[in-house]
MARSE-945749 format. One line per field, with one value per residue (C-alpha): x, y, z; chain; residue in one letter; residue number from 1. Coordinates in nm, 3 decimals, decimal comma, always signed. Example, Ala and Ser with C-alpha at 12.3 -4.5 7.8 and 13.67 -1.06 7.14 Angstrom:
2
px: [+1,230_+1,367]
py: [-0,450_-0,106]
pz: [+0,780_+0,714]
cadena: [A_A]
residuo: [a_s]
num: [1_2]
END
This chain:
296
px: [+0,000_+0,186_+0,089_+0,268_+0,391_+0,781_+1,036_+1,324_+1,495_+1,862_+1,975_+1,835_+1,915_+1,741_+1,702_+1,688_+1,557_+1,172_+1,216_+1,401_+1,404_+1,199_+1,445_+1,593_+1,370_+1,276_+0,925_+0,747_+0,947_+1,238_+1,494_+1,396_+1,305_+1,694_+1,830_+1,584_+1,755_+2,096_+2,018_+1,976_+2,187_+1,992_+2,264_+2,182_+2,311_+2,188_+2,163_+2,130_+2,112_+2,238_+2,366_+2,265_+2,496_+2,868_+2,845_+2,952_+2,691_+2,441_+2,620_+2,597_+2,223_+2,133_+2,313_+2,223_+1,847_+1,902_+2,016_+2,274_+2,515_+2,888_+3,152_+3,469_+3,556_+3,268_+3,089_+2,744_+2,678_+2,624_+2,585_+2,593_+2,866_+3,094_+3,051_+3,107_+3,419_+3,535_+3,421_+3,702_+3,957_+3,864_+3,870_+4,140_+3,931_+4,114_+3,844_+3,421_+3,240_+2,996_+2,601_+2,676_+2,639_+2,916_+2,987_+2,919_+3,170_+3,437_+3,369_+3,424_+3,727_+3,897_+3,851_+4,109_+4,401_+4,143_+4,304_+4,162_+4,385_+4,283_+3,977_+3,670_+3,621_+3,320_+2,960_+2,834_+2,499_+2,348_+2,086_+2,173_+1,836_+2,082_+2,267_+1,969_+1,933_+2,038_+2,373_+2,478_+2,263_+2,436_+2,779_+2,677_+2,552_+2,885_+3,104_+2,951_+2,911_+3,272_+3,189_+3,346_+3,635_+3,858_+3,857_+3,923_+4,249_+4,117_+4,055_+3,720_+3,763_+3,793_+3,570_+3,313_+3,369_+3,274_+3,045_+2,698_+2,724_+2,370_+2,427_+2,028_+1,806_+1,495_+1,232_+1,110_+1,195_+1,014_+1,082_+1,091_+0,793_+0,672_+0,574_+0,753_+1,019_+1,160_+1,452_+1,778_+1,599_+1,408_+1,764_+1,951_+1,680_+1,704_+2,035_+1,993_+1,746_+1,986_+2,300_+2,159_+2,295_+2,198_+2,329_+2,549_+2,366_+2,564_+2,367_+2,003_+1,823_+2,136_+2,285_+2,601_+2,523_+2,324_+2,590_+2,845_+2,650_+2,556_+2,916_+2,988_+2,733_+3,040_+2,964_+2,771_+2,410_+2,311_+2,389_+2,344_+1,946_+1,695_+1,681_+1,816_+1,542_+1,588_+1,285_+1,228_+0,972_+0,991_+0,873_+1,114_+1,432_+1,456_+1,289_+1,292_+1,555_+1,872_+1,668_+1,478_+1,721_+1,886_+1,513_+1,593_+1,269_+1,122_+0,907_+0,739_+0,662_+0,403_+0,593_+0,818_+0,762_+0,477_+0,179_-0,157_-0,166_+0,236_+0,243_-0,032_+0,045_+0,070_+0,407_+0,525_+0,657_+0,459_+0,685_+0,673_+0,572_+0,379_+0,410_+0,229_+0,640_+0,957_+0,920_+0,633_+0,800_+1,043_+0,823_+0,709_+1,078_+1,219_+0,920_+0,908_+1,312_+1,325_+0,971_+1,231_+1,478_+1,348_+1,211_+1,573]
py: [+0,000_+0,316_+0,622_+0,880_+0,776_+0,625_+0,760_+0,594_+0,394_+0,342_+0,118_-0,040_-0,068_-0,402_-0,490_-0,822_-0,912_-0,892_-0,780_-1,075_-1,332_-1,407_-1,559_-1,795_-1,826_-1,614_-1,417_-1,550_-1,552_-1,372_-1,583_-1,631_-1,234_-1,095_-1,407_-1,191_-0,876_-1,014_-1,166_-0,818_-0,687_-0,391_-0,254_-0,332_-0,389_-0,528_-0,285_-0,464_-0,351_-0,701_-0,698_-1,023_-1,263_-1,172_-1,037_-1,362_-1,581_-1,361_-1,408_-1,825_-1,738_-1,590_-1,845_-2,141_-2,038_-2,022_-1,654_-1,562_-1,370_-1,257_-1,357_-1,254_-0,863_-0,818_-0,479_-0,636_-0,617_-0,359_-0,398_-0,176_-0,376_-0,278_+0,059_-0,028_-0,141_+0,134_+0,373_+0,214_+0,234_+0,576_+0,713_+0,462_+0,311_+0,063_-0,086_-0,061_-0,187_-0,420_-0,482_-0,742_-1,067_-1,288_-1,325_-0,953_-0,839_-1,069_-0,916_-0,601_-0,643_-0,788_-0,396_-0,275_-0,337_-0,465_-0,348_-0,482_-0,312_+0,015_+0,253_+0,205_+0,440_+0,373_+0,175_-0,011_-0,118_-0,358_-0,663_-0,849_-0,976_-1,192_-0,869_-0,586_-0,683_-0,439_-0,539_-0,505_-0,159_-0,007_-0,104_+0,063_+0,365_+0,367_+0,394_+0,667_+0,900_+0,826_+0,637_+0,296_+0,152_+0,145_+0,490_+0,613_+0,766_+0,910_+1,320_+1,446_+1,553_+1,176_+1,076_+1,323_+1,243_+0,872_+0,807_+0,593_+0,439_+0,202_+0,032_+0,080_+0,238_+0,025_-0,037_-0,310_-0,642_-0,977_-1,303_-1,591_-1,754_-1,547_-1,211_-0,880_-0,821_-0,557_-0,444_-0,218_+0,069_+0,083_+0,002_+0,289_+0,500_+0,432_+0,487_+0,801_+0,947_+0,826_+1,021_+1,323_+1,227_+1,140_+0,765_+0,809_+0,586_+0,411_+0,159_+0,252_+0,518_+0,738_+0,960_+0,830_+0,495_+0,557_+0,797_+0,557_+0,210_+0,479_+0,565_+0,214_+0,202_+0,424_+0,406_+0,090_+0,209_+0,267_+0,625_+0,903_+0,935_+0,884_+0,762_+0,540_+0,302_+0,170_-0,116_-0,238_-0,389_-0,073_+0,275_+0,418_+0,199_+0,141_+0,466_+0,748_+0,955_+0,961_+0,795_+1,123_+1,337_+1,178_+1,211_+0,819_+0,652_+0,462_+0,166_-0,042_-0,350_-0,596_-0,832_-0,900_-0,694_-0,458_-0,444_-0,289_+0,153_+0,170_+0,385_+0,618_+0,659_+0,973_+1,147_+0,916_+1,037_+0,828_+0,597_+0,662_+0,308_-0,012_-0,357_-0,636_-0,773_-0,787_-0,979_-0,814_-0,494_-0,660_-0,776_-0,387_-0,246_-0,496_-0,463_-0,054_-0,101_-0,315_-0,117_+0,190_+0,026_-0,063_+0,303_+0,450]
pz: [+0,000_-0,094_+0,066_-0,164_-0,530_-0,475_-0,673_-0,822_-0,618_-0,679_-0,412_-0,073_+0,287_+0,483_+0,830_+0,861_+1,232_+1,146_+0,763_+0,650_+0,964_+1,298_+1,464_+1,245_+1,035_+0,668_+0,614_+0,350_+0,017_+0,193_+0,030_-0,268_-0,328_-0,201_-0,470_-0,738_-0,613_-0,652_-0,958_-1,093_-0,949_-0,773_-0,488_-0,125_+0,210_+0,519_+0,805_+1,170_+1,487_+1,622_+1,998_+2,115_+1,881_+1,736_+1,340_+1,233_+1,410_+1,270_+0,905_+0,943_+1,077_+0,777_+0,556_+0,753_+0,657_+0,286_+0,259_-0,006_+0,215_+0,096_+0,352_+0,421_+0,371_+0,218_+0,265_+0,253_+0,596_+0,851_+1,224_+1,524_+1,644_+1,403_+1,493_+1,820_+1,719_+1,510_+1,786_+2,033_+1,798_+1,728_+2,063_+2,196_+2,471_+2,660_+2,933_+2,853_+3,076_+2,836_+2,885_+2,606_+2,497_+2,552_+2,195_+2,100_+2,389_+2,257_+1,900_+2,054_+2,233_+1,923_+1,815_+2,056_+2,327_+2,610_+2,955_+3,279_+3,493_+3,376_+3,514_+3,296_+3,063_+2,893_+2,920_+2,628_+2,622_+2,377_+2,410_+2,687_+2,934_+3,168_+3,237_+3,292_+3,630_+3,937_+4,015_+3,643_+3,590_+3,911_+3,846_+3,470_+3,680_+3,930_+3,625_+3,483_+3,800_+3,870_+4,139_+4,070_+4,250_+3,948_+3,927_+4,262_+4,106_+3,833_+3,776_+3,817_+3,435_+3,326_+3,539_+3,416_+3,035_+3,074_+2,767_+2,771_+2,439_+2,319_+2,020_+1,948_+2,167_+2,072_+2,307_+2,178_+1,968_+1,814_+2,024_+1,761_+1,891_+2,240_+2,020_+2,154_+2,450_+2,583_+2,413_+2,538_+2,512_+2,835_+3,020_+2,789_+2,918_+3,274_+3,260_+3,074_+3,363_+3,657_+3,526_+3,318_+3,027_+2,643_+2,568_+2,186_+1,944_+1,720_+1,506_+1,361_+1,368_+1,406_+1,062_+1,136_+1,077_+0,731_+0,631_+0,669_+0,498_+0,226_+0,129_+0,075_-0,248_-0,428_-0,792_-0,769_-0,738_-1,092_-1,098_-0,887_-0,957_-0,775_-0,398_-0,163_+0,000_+0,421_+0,481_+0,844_+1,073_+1,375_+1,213_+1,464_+1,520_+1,115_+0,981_+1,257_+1,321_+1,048_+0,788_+0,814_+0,871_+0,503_+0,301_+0,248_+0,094_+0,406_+0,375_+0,686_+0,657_+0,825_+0,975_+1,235_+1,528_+1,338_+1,484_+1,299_+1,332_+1,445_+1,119_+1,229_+1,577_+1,794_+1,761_+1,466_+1,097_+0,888_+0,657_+0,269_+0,220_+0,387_+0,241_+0,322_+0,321_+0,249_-0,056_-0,189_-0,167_-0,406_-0,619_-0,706_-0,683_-0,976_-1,170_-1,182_-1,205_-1,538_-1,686_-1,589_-1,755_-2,078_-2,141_-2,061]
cadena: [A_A_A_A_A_A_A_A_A_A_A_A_A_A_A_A_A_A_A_A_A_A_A_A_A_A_A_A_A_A_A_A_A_A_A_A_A_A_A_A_A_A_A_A_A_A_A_A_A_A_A_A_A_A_A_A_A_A_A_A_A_A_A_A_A_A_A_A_A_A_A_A_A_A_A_A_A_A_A_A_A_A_A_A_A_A_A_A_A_A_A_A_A_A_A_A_A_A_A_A_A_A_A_A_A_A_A_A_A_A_A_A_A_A_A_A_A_A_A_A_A_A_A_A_A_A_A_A_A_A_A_A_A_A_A_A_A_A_A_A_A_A_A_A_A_A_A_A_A_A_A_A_A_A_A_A_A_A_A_A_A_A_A_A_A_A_A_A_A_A_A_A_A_A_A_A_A_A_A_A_A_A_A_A_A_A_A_A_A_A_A_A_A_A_A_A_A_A_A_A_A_A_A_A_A_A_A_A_A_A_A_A_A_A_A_A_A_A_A_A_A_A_A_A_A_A_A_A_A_A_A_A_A_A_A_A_A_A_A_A_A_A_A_A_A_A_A_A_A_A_A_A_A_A_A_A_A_A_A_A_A_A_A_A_A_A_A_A_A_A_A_A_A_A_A_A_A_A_A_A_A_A_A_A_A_A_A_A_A_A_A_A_A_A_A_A]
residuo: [x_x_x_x_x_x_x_x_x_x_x_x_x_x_x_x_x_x_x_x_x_x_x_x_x_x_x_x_x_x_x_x_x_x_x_x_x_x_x_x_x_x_x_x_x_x_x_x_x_x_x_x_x_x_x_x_x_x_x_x_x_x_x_x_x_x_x_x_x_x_x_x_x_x_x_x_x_x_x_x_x_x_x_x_x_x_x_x_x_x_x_x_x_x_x_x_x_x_x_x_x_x_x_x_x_x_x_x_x_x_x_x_x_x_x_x_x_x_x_x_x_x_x_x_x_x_x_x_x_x_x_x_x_x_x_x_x_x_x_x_x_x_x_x_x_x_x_x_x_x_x_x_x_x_x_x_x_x_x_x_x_x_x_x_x_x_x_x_x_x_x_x_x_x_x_x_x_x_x_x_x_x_x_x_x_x_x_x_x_x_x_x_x_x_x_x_x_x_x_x_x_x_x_x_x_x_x_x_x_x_x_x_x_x_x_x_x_x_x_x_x_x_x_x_x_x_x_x_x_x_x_x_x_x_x_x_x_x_x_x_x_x_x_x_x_x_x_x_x_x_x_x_x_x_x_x_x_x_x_x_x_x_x_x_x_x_x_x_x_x_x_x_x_x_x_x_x_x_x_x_x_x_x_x_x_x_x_x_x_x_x_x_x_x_x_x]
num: [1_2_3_4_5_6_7_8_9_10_11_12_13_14_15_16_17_18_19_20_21_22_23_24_25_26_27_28_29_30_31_32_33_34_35_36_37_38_39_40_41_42_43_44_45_46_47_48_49_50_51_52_53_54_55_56_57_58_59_60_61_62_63_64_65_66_67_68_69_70_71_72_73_74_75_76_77_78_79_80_81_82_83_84_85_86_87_88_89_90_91_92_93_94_95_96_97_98_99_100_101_102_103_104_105_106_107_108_109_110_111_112_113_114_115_116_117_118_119_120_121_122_123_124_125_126_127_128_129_130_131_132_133_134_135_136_137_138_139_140_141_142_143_144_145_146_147_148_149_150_151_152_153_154_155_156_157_158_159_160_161_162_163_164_165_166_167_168_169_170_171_172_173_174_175_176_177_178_179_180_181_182_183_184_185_186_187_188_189_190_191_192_193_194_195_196_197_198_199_200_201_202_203_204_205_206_207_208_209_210_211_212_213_214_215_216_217_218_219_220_221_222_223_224_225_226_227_228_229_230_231_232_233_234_235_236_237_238_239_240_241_242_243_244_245_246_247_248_249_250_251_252_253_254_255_256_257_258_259_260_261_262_263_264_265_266_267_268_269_270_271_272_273_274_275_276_277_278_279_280_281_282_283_284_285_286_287_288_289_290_291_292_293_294_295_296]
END
């Protein structure tokens, strides 16, 4: 159902966690429509907010059901925990203190020279239920007031500058098989309120994070015409905020962790777009792109 008439579409960003996969496994036609978008090679990239699994066990996810994913160095796809990762080589971060997976912390320290003998000098929160419980939250909170044992030498300026970095603020996610649960966002936010400060989003919704999958297209989306596309399950996590901010073509779709009015609610930009799915929304891209096509 298209609420204003798209434009061209020159290349495509797609979440995969409730746009191409409940859990583990695809929404209707899923695999076979990103094979048809390969096939024609229409440019694309897979933007995740993944937190709860390393980048590589959400690769061999995807691949183990049926998805044709590039490995290796391959540029295909984006998570937040690789900009986690640049982020601490950026800034030279030698001890986070990690709300993380197991497997998404070890990914993370890979990024840098790990230090456990140093002050903390950072929180990093992603999706991690076993660890939003009090001891973990207040130990989060400790660090970030300056408050924390490591840093008993530390200056009040370093202490003050700690950053509270989320990987995604979202406040809610689809449990293959038990609906929705509460995502990191809730626990961001609570941290957020307790130290007066705004948590630095890396992954989706931020601009940073479209700029940056956006600049890997280079010369390979079919020109410079027309738009780039972002389609997601959450109007806000996928389409709010940067996606915006960067007039990217935004379409919802109906699976996943959708539920019936999110695109008319209170307070909400509505998307450009709703599809019924992901692979119906493919359907009407390739067949505008090769009517396109043959006129050009």
């Amino acid at each position: 159902m298209a609420v204003r008439s798209r434009p061209k579409i020159r290349a495509l960003l797609i979440d995969i966690s409730g746009t191409l996969m409940i859990g583990s496994t695809p929404t209707q036609r899923a695999v076979e429509a990103l094979a048809e978008l390969r096939r024609c090679r229409f440019p694309f990239r897979f933007c995740s907010n993944t937190s709860k699994e390393s980048t590589s066990a959400l690769q061999k996810r995807m691949i183990d059901a049926g998805f044709d994913v590039q490995t290796g160095e391959s540029q295909e796809l984006w998570t937040s925990l690789k900009a986690v990762q640049d982020l601490i080589r950026s800034r030279n971060l030698k001890r986070p203190y990690f709300l993380l997976s197991e497997s998404a912390k070890d990914e993370c320290i890979s990024a840098g020279m790990y230090d456990p003998n140093v002050p903390y000098d950072a929180v990093i929160v992603g999706l991690a239920p076993t660890l939003f419980d009090y001891d973990h939250l207040n130990s989060a909170f400790r660090i970030l007031v300056g408050e924390d044992d490591s840093q008993k030498w530390c200056n009040e300026d370093l202490k003050a500058s700690i950053p509270l970095i989320a990987l995604h603020k979202a406040r809610y996610i689809e449990s293959s098989g038990h609906g929705l649960a509460l995502g990191p966002g809730p626990f961001v936010a609570a941290l957020e309120n307790a130290t007066e400060r705004e948590a630095e989003v890396l992954g989706k919704p931020s601009k940073a994070f479209f700029q940056t999958v956006i600049e890997s297209f280079d010369c390979e989306s079919h020109g410079s015409e027309g738009c780039i596309a972002v389609i997601g399950d959450d109007i806000q996590a996928d389409l709010g905020g940067g996606a915006i901010d960067l007039c990217l073509w935004r379409i919802l779709v109906k699976t996943g962790k959708y539920r019936s009015g999110d695109e008319s609610k209170v307070g909400v930009h509505p998307p450009d777009e709703v599809c019924d799915s992901f692979a119906d929304f493919v359907d009407s891209l390739l067949s505008a792109h090769v009517e396109r096509s043959s006129k050009e």
